[in-house]
C-alpha positions as CSV (number, residue, x, y, z in Angstrom):
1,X,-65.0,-4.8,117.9
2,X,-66.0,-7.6,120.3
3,X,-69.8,-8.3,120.3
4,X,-71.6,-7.5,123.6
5,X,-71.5,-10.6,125.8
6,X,-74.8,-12.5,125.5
7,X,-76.0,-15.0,128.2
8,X,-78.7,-17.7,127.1
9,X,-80.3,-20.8,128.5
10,X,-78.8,-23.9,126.9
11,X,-82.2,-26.0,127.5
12,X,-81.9,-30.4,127.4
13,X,-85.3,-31.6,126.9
14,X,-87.0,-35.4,128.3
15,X,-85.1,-35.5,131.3
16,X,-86.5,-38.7,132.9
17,X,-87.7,-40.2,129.3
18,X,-84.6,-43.2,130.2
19,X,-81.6,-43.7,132.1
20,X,-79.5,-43.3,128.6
21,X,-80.4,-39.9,128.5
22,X,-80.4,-39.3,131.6
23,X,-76.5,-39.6,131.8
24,X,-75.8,-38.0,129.0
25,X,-77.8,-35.0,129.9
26,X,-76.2,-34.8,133.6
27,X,-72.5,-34.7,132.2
28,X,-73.1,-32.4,129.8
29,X,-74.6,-30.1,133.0
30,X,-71.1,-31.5,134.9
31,X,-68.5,-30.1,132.0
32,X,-70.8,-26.9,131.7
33,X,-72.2,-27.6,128.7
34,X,-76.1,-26.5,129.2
35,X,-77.3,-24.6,132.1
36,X,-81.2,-26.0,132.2
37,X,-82.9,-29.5,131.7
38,X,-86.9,-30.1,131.9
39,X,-87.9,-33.1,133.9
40,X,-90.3,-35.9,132.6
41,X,-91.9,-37.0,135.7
42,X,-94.3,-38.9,134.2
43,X,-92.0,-41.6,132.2
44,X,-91.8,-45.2,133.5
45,X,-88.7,-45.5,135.0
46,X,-88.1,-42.0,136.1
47,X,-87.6,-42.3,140.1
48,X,-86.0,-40.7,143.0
49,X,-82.6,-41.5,142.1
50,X,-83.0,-40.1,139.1
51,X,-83.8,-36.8,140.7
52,X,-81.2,-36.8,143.5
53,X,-78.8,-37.5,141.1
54,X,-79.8,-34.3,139.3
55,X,-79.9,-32.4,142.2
56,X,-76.3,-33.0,143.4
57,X,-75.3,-31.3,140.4
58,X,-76.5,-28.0,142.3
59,X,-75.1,-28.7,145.6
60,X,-73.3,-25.5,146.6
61,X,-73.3,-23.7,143.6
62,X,-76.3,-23.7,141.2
63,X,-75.1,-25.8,137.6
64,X,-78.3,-25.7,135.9
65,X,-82.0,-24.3,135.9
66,X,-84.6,-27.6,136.6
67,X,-88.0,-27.6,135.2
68,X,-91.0,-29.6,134.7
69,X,-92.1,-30.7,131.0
70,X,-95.3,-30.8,130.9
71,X,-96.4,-34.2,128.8
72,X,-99.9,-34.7,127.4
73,X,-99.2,-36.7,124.7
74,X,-98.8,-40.4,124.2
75,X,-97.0,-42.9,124.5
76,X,-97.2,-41.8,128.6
77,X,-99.9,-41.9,130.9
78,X,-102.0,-39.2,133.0
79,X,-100.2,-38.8,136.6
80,X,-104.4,-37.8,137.3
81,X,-106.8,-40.9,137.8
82,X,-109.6,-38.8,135.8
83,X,-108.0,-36.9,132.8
84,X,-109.5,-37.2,129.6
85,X,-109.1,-37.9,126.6
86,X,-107.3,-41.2,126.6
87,X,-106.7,-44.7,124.8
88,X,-105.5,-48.0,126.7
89,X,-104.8,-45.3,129.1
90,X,-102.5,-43.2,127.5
91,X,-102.7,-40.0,126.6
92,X,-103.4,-39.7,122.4
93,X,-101.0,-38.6,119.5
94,X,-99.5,-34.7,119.9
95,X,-101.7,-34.6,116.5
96,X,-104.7,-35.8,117.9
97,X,-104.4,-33.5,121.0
98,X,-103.5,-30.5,118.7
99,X,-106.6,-31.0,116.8
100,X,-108.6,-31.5,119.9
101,X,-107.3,-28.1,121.6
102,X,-107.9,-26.3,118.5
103,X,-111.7,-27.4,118.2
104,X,-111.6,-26.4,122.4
105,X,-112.8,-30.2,123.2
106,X,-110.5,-30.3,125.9
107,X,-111.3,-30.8,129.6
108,X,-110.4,-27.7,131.5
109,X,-111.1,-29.1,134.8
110,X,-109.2,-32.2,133.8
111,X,-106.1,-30.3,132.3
112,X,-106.0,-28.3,135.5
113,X,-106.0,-31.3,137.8
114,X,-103.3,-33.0,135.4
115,X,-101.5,-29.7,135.6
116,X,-101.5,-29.8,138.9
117,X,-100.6,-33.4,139.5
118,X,-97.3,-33.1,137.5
119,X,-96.3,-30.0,139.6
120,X,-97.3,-32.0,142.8
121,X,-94.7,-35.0,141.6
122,X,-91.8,-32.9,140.6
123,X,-92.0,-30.9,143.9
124,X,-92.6,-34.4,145.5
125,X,-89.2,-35.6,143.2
126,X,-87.2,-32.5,144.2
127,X,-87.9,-31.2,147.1
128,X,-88.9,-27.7,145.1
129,X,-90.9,-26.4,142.9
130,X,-89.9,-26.1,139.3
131,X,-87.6,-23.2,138.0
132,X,-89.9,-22.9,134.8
133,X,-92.2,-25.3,132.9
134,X,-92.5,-26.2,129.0
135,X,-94.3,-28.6,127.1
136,X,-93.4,-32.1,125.5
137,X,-94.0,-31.5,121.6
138,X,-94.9,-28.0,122.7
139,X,-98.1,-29.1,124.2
140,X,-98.4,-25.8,126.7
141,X,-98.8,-23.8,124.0
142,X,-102.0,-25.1,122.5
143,X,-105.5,-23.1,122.8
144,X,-106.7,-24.8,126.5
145,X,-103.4,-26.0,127.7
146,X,-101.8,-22.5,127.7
147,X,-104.7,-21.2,129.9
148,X,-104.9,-23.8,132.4
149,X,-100.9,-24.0,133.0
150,X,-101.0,-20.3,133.3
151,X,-103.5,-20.5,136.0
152,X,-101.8,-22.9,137.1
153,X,-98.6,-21.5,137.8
154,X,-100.0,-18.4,139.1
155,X,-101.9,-20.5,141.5
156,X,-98.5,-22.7,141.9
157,X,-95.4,-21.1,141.0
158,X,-95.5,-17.7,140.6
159,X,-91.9,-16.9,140.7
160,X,-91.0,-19.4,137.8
161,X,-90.5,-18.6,134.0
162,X,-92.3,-20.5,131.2
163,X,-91.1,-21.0,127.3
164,X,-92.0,-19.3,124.8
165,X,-91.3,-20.6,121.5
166,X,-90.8,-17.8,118.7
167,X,-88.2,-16.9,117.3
168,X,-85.8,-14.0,117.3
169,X,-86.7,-11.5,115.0
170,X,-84.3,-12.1,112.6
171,X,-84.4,-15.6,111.9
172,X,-87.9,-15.2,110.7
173,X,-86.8,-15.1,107.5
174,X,-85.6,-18.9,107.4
175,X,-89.3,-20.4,107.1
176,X,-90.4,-23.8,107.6
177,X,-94.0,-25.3,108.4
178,X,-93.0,-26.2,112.3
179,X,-91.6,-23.0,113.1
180,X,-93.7,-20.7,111.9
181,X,-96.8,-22.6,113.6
182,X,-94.4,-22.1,116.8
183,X,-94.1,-18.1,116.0
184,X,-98.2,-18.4,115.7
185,X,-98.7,-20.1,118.9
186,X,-95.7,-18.3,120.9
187,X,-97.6,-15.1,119.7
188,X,-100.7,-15.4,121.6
189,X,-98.8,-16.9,124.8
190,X,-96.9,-14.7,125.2
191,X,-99.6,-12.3,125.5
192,X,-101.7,-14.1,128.1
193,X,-98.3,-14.9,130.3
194,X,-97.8,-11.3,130.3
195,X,-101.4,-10.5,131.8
196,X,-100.4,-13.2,134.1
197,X,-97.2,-11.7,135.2
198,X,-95.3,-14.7,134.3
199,X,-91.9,-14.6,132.9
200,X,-90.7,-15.7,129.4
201,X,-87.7,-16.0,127.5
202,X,-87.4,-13.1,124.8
203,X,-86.8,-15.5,122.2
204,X,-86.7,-19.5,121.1
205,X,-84.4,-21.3,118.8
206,X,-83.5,-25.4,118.6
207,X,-87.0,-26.5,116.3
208,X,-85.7,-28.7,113.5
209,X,-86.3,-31.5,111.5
210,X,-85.4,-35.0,113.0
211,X,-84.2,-36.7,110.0
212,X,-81.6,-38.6,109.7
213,X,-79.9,-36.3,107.3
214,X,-79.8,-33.4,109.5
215,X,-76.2,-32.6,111.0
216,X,-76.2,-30.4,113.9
217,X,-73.4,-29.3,114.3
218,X,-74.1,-27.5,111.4
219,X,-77.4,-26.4,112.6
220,X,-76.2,-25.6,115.6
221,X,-74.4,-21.9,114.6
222,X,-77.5,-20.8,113.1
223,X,-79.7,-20.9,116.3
224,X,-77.2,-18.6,117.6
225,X,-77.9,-15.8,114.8
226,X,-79.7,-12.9,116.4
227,X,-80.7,-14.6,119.4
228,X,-80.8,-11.7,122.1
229,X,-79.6,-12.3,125.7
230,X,-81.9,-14.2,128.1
231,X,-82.7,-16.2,124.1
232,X,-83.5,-19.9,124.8
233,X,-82.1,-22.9,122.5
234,X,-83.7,-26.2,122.6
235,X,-81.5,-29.3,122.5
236,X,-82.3,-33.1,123.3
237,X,-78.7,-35.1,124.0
238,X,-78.8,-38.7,125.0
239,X,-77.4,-41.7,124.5
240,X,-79.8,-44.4,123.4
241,X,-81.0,-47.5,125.1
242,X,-83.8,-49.8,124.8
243,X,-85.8,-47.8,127.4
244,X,-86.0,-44.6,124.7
245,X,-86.9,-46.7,121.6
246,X,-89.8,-47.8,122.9
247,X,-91.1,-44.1,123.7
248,X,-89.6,-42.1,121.5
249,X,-88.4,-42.0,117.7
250,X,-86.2,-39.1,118.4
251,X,-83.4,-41.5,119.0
252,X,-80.0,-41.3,117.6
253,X,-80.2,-37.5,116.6
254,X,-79.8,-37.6,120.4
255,X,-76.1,-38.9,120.5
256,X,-75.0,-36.9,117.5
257,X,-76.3,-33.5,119.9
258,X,-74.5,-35.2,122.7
259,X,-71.2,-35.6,120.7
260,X,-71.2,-32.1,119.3
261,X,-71.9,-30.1,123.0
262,X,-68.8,-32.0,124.1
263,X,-67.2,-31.0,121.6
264,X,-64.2,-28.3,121.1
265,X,-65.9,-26.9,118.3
266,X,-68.9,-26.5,120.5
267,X,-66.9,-24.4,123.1
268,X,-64.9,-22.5,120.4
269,X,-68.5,-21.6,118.6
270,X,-69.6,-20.0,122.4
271,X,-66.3,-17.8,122.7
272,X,-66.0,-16.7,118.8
273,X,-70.0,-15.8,119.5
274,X,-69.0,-14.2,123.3
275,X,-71.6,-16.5,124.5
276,X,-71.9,-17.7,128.1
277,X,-74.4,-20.7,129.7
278,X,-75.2,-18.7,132.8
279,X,-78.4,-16.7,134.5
280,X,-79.0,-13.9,132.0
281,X,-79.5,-10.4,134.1
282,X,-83.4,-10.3,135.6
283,X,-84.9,-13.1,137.5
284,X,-84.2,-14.8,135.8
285,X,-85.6,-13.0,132.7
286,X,-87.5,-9.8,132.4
287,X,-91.2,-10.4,132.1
């Protein structure tokens, strides 16, 4: 018997991050190999033609979902004159932030105004508001963050969706450190975007661990495994360049996802799963 067709969001992080992976991840969106990408507006050398070349892509008919990622961590800088904390002008380490929101020393006037400001530059970038908003290294789900963002897009964009970052029920029983702190955090946020009334997807997969001994594409099948329609995978294709090594260490991992999506053995995975890149039913999910 033929499983029930399931349609998912396909999601390329650090749009913007470089021009390498910027390329990569508009291709992949050309061939039909991911449906949504979340935009870095904040990173150096992310510019207009960086964003009109994105949105060609959904000239006519609509290729793939755009959203904002929300980034609070170093190596990038505050789009706000005012936000604190910071060091040379930079936002700190995701562990220093973590720790920070955890203890609730954060600003909550400055998160909202930073908030604010990277909505303001990707509606300023696009021409629209974002689809949905997540979080660089997860960020929008720390104590502090999730509450100002949710205000925010309230305030902002109501009608878009936000990520959520647990997993399906039955993967639960693969453990590991990251993703069970993501099935912790996801827990509460998904309570307080529900008393919000904003939208989330019904279940997160894509978390794991960026060495250079992982091999996706054998990774890859096992996101798939129980993830319900409207489920959400995580993915960061690129190519690299000079531009990503000096922000990111998440480097050639990037090119190895890029080579698998494009891959036959990608598309043959998809129909031997019946599963589709598309707008799941609801919209676009159901809260």
């Amino acid at each position: 018997m033929q499983r029930a067709l399931r349609h998912i969001w396909l999601c390329a992080d650090d749009y913007g991050i470089s021009h390498g992976v910027n390329a990569a991840i508009r291709e992949l969106a050309i061939r039909g190999r991911l449906n949504a990408t979340s935009v870095m507006v904040l990173a150096p050398h992310f510019d207009r033609g960086d964003a009109r070349s994105l949105q060609m892509l959904n000239a006519g008919t609509k290729r793939v979902a755009l959203g904002l990622h929300l980034t609070l961590t170093g190596p990038f800088e505050p789009v706000s004159a005012s936000f604190e904390p910071v060091r040379d002008g930079r936002f700190p380490p995701m562990q220093t932030m973590q720790l920070k929101a955890l203890a609730r020393r954060l600003d909550r006037d400055a998160l909202k105004l930073e908030i604010a400001a990277q909505i303001h530059a990707f509606a300023g970038a696009f021409g629209h508001l974002p689809d949905f908003i997540d979080g660089h290294q997860h960020v929008h789900l720390f104590p502090q963050v999730r509450e100002a963002l949710l205000e925010a897009m309230t305030r902002m964009t109501p009608k878009a969706w936000t990520r959520q970052c647990g997993r399906a029920r039955g993967a639960k029983r693969l453990h590991g450190p990251k993703a069970l702190t993501l099935d912790i955090l996801s827990a509460n946020f998904r309570r307080k975007a529900t008393r919000a009334g904003i939208a989330t997807n019904p279940a997160f997969a894509g978390s794991y661990s960026f060495t250079k001994r992982a091999v996706f594409a054998r990774l890859f099948p096992g996101f798939l495994k129980g993830l319900p329609d409207g489920g959400l995978i995580m993915c960061h294709p690129g190519f690299v360049d000079a531009e990503l090594k000096r922000l990111d260490t998440l480097t050639h991992l990037r090119e190895r996802e890029y080579e698998y999506f494009m891959s036959d053995e990608f598309a043959q995975l998809l129909k031997a799963e019946n599963v589709a890149l598309g707008r799941p039913p609801g919209e676009p999910f159901q809260a």
